[in-house]
N, C-alpha and C positions, 0 to 999 in steps of 0.2 A: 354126885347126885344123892348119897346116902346123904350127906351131911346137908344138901337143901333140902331134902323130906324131913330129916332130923329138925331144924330149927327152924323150916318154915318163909314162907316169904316175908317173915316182919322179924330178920333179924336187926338188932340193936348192933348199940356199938360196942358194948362191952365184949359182946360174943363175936363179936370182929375182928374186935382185938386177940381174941384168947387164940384163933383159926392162924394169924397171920404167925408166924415163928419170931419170937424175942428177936433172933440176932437181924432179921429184917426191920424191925420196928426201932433198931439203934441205926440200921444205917440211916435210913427215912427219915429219922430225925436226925441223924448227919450232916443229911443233904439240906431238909430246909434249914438249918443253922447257917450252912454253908452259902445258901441262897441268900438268905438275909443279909449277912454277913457282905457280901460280894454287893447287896441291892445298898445296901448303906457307904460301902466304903464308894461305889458310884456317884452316889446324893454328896459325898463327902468332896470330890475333884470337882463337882459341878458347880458344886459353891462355892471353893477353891477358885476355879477358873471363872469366875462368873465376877465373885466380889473383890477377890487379891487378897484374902484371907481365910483360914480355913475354920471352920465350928464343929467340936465334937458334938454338940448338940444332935446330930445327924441320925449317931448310934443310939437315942435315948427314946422310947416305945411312942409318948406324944409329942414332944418337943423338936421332932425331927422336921415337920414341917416350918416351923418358925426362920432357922436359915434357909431354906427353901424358897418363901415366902417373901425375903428380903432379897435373894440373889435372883428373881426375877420380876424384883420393884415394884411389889404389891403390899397394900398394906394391914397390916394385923387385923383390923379392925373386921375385915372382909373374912372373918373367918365365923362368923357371929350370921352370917347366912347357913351356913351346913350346920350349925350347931341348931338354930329355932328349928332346921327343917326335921334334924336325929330328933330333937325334945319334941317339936306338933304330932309325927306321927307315935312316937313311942309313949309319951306322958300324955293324950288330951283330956282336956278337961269333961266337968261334967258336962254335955250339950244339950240333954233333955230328949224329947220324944216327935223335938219340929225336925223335918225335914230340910228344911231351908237353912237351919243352921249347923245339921251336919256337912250339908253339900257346899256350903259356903265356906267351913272351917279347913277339909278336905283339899275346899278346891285353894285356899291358901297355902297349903301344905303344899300341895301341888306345886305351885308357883314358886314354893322357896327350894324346894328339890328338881325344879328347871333351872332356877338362880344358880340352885352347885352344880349342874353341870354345864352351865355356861362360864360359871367363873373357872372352874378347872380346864376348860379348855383355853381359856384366857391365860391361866400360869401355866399352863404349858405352851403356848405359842410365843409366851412371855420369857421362858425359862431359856428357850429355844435360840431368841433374840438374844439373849443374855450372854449368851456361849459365841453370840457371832453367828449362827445356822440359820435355816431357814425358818420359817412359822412354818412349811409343810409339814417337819418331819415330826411336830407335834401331834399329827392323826394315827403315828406309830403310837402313842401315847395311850390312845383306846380302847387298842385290845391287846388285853393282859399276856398275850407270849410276844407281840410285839414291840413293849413296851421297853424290854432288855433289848431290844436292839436300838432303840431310842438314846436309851441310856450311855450303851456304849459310844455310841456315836458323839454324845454330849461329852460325854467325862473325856474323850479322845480329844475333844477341841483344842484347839489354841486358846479361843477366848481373844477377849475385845482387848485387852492390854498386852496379852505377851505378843500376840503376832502381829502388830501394826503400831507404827510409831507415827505422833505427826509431826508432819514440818513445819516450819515458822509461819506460811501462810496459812495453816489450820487444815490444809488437807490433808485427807491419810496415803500412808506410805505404808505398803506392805514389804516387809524387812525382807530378804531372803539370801537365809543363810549355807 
């Protein structure tokens, strides 16, 4: 209680950080290292089992969505929707003092930020597809503590090539070993 009188209700982050003890603030960052680390080498089997080839691309900060992107047969170009929607609301332009063209600019913006999250539900139903799984398990995908359970599910698959052979009439056969 001393130290919330002391610093008040608008402490910062600096003085956050100074409260929390160094060797917690190494674990902490341990852990999400370790998070990351575990989230990527996931994205890394999913692509693996999705295309029959694997992309370190995965582990690289932007470029990790590009195999992603391919391993559930979507195409690059579609990535030019979340980019207008990040650039309309963060950079717009000058709009002036009508009303009509702020509410009209706005309401574009709008629309390209429904665009990403329809298309993101699309590569993940797509992703989902990809592995052989269902499109349900893609609403794991949502929300962010359920999403590792998504994941693992995904990277656990078989996939469309290694667990099903076809036979000569084109049907599938599931192998079992």
């Amino acid at each position: 209680q001393k130290e919330a009188q002391k610093h008040g209700p608008d402490m910062n982050l600096q003085s956050a950080a100074t409260v929390i003890p160094i060797m917690w603030q190494w674990i902490l960052s341990g852990l999400l290292l370790a998070a990351w680390l575990c989230r990527r080498c996931l994205y890394y089997r999913i692509v693996e089992t999705s295309t029959g080839h694997s992309s370190f691309l995965v582990f690289l900060p932007f470029f990790w969505i590009f195999p992603l992107l391919r391993a559930a047969h979507i195409s690059v170009q579609w990535l030019l929707v979340p980019t207008f929607a990040v650039v309309g609301l963060f950079l717009p332009p000058a709009l002036g003092d009508s009303p009509q063209m702020i509410l009209g600019y706005y309401s574009v913006v709008g629309l390209l930020w429904l665009g990403t999250g329809i298309l993101y539900l699309v590569w993940c139903v797509r992703l989902c597809q990809a592995v052989d799984r269902t499109g349900w398990l893609a609403l794991l995908f949502v929300w962010p503590v359920l999403d590792w359970i998504a994941l693992f599910v995904l990277a656990s698959s078989q996939g469309k090539s290694q667990g099903r052979a076809a036979t000569p009439d084109g049907n599938k056969l599931v192998l079992a070993i």
